[in-house]
C-alpha positions as a Markdown table, in Angstrom:
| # | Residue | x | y | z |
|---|---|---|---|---|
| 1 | Unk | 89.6 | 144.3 | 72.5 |
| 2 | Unk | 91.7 | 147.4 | 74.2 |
| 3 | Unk | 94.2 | 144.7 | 75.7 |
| 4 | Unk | 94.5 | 142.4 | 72.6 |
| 5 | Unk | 95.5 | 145.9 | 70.4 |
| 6 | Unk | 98.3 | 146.4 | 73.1 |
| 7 | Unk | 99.1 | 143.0 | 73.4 |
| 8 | Unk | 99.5 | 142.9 | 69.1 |
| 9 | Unk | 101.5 | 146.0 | 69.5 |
| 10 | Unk | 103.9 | 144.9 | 72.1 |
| 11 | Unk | 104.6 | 141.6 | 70.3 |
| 12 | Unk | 105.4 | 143.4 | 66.8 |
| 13 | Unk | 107.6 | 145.9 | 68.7 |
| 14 | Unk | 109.8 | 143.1 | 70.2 |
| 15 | Unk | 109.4 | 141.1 | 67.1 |
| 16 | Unk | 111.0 | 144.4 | 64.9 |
| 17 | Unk | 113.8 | 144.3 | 68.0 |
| 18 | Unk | 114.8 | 140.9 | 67.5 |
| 19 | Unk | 114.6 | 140.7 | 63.8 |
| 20 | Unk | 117.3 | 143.8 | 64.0 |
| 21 | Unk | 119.6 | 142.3 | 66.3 |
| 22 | Unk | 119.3 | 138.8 | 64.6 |
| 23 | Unk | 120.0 | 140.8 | 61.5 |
| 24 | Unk | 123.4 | 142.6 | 63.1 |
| 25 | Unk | 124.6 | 139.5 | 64.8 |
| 26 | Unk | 124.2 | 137.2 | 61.1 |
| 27 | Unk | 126.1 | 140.5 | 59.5 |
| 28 | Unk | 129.2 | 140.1 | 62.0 |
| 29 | Unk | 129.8 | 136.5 | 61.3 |
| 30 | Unk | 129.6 | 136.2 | 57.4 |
| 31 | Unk | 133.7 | 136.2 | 57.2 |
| 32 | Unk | 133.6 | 133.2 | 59.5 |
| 33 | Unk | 130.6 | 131.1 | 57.5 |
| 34 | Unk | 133.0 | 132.4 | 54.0 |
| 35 | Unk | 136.0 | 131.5 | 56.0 |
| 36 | Unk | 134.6 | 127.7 | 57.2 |
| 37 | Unk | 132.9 | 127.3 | 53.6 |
| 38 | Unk | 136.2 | 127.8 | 51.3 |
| 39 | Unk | 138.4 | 125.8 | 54.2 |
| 40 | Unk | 136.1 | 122.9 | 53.7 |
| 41 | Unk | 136.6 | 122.9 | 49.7 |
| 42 | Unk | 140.8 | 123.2 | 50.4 |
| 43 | Unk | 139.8 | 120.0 | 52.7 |
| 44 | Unk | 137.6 | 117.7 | 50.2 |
| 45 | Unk | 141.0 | 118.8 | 47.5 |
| 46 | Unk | 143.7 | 117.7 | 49.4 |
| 47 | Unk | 141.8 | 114.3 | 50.5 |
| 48 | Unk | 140.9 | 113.9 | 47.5 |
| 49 | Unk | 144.4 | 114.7 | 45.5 |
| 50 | Unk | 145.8 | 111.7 | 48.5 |
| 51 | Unk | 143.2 | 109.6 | 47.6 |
| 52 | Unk | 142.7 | 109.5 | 43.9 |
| 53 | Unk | 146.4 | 110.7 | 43.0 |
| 54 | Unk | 145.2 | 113.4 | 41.1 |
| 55 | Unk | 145.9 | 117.0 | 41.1 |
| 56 | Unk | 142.9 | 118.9 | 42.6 |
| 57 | Unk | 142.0 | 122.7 | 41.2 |
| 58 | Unk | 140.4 | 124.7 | 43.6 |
| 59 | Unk | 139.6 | 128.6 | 42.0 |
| 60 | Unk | 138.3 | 130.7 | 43.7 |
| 61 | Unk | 137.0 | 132.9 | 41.1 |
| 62 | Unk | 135.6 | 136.4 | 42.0 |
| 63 | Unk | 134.4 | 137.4 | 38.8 |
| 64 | Unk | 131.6 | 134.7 | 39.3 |
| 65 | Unk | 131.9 | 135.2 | 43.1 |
| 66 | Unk | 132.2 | 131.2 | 43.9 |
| 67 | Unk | 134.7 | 128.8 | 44.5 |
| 68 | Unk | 135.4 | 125.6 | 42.2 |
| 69 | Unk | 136.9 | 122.1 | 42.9 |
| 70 | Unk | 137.9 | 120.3 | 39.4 |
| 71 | Unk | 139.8 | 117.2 | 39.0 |
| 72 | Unk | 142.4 | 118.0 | 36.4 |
| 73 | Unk | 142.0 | 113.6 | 35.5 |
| 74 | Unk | 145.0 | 113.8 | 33.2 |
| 75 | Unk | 147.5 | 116.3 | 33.7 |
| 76 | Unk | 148.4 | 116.8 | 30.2 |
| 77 | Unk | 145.1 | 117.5 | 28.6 |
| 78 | Unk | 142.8 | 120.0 | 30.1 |
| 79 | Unk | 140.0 | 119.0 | 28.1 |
| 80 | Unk | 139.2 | 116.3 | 30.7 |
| 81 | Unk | 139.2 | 118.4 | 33.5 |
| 82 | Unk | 135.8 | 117.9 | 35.5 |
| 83 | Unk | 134.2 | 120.3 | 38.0 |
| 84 | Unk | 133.1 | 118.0 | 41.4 |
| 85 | Unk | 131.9 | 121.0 | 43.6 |
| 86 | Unk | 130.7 | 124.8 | 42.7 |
| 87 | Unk | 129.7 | 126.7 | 46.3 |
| 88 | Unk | 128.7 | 130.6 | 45.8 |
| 89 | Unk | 130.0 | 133.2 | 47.8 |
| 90 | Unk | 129.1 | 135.6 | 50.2 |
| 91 | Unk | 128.7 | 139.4 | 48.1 |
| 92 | Unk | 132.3 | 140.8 | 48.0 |
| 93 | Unk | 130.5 | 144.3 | 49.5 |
| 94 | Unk | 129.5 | 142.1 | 52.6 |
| 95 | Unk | 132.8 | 140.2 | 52.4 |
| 96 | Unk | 136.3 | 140.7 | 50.9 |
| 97 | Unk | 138.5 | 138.5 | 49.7 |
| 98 | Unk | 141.1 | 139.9 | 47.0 |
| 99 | Unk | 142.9 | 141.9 | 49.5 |
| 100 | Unk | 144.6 | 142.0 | 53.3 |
| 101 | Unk | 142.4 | 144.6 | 54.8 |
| 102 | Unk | 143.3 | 148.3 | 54.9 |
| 103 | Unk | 143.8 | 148.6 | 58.1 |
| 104 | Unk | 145.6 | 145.9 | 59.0 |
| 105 | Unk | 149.2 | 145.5 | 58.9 |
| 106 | Unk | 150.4 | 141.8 | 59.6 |
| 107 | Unk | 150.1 | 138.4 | 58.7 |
| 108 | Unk | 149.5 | 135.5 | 60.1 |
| 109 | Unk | 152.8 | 133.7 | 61.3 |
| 110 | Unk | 153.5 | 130.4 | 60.1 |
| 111 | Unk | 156.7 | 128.4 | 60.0 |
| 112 | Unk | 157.1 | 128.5 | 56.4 |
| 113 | Unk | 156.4 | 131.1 | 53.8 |
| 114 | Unk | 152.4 | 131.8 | 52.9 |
| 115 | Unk | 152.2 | 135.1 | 51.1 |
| 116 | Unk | 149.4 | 137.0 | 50.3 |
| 117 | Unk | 147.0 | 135.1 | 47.8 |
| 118 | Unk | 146.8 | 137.0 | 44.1 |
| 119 | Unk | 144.2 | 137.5 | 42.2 |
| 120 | Unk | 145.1 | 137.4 | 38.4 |
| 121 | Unk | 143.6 | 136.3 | 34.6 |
| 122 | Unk | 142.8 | 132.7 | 35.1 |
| 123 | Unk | 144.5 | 130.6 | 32.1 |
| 124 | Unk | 142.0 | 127.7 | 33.0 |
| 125 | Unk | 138.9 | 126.9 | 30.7 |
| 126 | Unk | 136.6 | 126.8 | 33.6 |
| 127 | Unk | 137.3 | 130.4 | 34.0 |
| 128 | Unk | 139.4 | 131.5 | 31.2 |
| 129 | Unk | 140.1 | 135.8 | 32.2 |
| 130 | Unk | 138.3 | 135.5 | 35.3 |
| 131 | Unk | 139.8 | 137.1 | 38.3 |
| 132 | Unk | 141.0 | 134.0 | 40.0 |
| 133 | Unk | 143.2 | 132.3 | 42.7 |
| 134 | Unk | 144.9 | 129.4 | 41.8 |
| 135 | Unk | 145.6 | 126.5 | 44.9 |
| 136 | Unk | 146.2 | 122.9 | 42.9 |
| 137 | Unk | 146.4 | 120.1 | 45.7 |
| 138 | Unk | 149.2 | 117.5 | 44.5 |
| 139 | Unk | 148.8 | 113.9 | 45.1 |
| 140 | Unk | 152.3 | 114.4 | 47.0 |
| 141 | Unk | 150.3 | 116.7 | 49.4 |
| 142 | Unk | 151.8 | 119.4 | 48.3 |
| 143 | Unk | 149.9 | 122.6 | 46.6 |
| 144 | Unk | 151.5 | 124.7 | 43.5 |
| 145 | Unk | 150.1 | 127.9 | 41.6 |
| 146 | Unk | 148.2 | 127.9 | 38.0 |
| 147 | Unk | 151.4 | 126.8 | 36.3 |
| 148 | Unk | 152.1 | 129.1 | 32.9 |
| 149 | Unk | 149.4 | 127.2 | 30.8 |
| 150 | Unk | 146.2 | 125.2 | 30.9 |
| 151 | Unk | 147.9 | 122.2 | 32.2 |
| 152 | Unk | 149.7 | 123.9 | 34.5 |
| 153 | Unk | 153.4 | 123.5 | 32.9 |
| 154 | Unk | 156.1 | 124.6 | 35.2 |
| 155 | Unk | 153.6 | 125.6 | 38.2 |
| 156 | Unk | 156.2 | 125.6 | 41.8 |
| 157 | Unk | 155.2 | 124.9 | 45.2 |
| 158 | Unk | 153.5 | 128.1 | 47.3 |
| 159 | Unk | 152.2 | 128.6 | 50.1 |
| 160 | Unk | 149.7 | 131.2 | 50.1 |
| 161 | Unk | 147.3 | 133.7 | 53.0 |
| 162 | Unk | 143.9 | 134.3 | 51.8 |
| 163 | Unk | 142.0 | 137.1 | 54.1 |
| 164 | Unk | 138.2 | 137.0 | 54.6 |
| 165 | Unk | 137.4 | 140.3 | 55.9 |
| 166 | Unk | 133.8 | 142.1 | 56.1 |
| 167 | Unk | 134.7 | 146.2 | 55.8 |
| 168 | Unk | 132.3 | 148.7 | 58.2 |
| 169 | Unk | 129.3 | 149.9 | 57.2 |
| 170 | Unk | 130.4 | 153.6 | 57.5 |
| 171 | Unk | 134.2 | 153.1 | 56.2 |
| 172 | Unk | 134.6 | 150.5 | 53.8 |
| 173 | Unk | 138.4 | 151.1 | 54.1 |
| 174 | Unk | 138.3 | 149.4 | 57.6 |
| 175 | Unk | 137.4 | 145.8 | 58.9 |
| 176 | Unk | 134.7 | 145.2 | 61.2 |
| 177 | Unk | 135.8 | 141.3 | 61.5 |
| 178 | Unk | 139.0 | 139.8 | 59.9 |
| 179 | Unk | 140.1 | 136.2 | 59.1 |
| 180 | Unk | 142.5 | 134.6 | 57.3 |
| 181 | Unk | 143.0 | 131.2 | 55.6 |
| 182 | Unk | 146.9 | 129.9 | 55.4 |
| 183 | Unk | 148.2 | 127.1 | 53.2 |
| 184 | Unk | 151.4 | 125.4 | 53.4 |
| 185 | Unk | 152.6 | 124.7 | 50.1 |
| 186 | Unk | 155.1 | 121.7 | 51.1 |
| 187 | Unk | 152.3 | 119.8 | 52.9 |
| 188 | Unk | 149.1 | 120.9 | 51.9 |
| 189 | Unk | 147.8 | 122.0 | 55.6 |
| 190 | Unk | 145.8 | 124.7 | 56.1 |
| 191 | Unk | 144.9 | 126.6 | 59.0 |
| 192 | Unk | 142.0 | 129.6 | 60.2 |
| 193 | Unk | 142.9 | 132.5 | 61.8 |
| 194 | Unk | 141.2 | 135.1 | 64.0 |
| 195 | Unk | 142.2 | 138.6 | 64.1 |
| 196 | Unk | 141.5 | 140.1 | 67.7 |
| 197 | Unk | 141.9 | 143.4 | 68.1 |
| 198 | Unk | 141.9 | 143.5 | 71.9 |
| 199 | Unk | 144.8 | 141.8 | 71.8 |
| 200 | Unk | 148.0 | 143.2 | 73.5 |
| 201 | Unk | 150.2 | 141.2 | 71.0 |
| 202 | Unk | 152.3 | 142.9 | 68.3 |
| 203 | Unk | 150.8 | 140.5 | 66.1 |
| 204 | Unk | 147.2 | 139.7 | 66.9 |
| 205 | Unk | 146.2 | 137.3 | 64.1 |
| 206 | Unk | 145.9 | 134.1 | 66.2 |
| 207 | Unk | 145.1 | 130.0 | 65.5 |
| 208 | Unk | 141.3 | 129.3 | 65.6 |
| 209 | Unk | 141.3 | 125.4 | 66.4 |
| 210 | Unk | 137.5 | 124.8 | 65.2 |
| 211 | Unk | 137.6 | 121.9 | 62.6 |
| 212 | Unk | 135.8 | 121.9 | 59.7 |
| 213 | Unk | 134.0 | 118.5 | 58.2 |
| 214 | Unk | 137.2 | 117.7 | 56.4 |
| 215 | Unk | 139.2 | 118.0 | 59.8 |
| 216 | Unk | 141.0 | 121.4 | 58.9 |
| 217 | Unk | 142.0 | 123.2 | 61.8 |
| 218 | Unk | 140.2 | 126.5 | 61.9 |
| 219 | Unk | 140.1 | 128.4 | 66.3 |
| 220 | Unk | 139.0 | 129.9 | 69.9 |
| 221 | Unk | 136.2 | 132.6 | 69.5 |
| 222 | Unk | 138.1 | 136.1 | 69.7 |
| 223 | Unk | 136.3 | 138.1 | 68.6 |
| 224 | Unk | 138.0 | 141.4 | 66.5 |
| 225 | Unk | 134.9 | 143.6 | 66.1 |
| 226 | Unk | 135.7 | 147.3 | 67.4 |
| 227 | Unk | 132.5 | 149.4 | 67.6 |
C-alpha cells in the first residue's frame, strides 16, 4: 500500500511538471499559430479574388477579436457582400496585433513599400466602427485599402506589415516572440517573418519559408525569445 502512495505521488508530481512546461511552451508559440491562421485567410482571398474575379475583403477586426473573408459579389452595392470565413483570434493580452512592438525598432525589408498596418473605424457593414484593418485582394492580384465608402470608392494600391507579437509576462511593453506578416500591394504576395534576437544583423526580422495550406511563404525556426 506504502509503495502504491509513493508511486501515486511521484506520478502527480511529474504530471504537475509537464502540464507546466507544456503550458510555457504552447504560451511561446501563440504569435506563430495567429501568424499561420491570418496568412492562410490572406491565401484563400487572393486565390479566390484570381479565381472568381472578385474583390476579396479580409478585416481583421479587433473590436470582435477575429478575422473575416467577404466576397464584395458586386462592387457597387455593398448589400450583397457575403462573409465565406469568420476565424477568432488569439486574446490581444496573449497576442498583439494593432501595433509594431515597443521594443522593436525595424521592419521587415521588402523590395517595395509595406507600411505599418492601421487600425481605424471600419466604413464596412460587417463591422461598421469597429477597429479594423482593411486588405481587399483584387482580381488583378493586386490588394488596396477600405476605399472612402462602403464600396470602396477611390481605395489605392498598399502594401501593408502586420506584427503578431506576444508582450512578457512581467513587462507588457516588451515582446517575448515577434512576427510579422508583409503584403505587397502590386501583386498580392505575402510573406512571414521571424524576429531573432540573437541575431548579429542590424535588422534581425528575417524570411520564415514554412508554407501555409494556401502556399504562402511563411520561415526557418529562429527563435527571438530573450529570457
Amino acid at each position: 500500500m506504502v509503495e502504491l502512495l509513493i508511486v501515486l505521488t511521484v506520478i502527480t508530481i511529474l504530471t504537475g511538471i509537464s502540464l507546466f512546461y507544456l503550458s510555457g511552451h504552447e504560451r511561446l508559440f501563440r504569435p506563430d499559430e495567429e501568424a499561420l491562421k491570418i496568412i492562410d485567410i490572406f491565401q484563400e482571398a487572393r486565390q479566390r479574388s484570381l479565381t472568381q474575379r472578385e474583390t476579396m475583403r479580409v478585416e481583421i477586426d479587433l473590436t470582435d477579436n477575429v478575422v473575416r473573408l467577404i466576397d464584395e459579389n458586386q462592387p457597387n452595392t455593398a448589400d450583397d457582400d457575403r462573409l465565406i470565413r469568420t476565424s477568432v483570434l488569439i486574446p490581444q493580452a496573449e497576442v498583439k496585433l494593432n501595433s509594431r512592438p515597443p521594443d522593436i525598432a525595424t521592419n521587415p525589408t521588402e523590395l517595395m513599400p509595406v507600411p505599418i498596418a492601421v487600425f481605424k473605424p471600419s466604413i464596412y457593414p460587417s463591422s461598421a466602427g469597429h477597429d479594423v484593418c482593411t486588405f481587399r485582394f483584387q482580381r488583378n492580384g493586386s490588394v488596396v485599402n477600405e476605399g472612402t465608402d462602403a464600396v470602396g470608392s477611390n481605395a489605392t494600391t498598399t502594401g501593408l506589415t502586420l506584427f503578431i507579437w506576444s508582450p512578457k509576462q512581467n513587462d507588457p511593453n516588451q515582446s517575448e516572440i515577434a512576427r510579422a506578416i508583409t503584403v505587397i500591394g502590386a501583386t498580392g504576395s505575402v510573406r512571414f517573418w521571424e524576429y531573432n534576437r540573437n541575431l548579429t544583423d542590424a535588422n534581425k526580422w528575417k524570411d520564415s519559408r514554412r508554407s501555409s495550406i494556401y502556399g504562402g511563404q511563411t520561415g526557418g525556426s529562429n527563435s527571438n525569445s530573450n529570457s
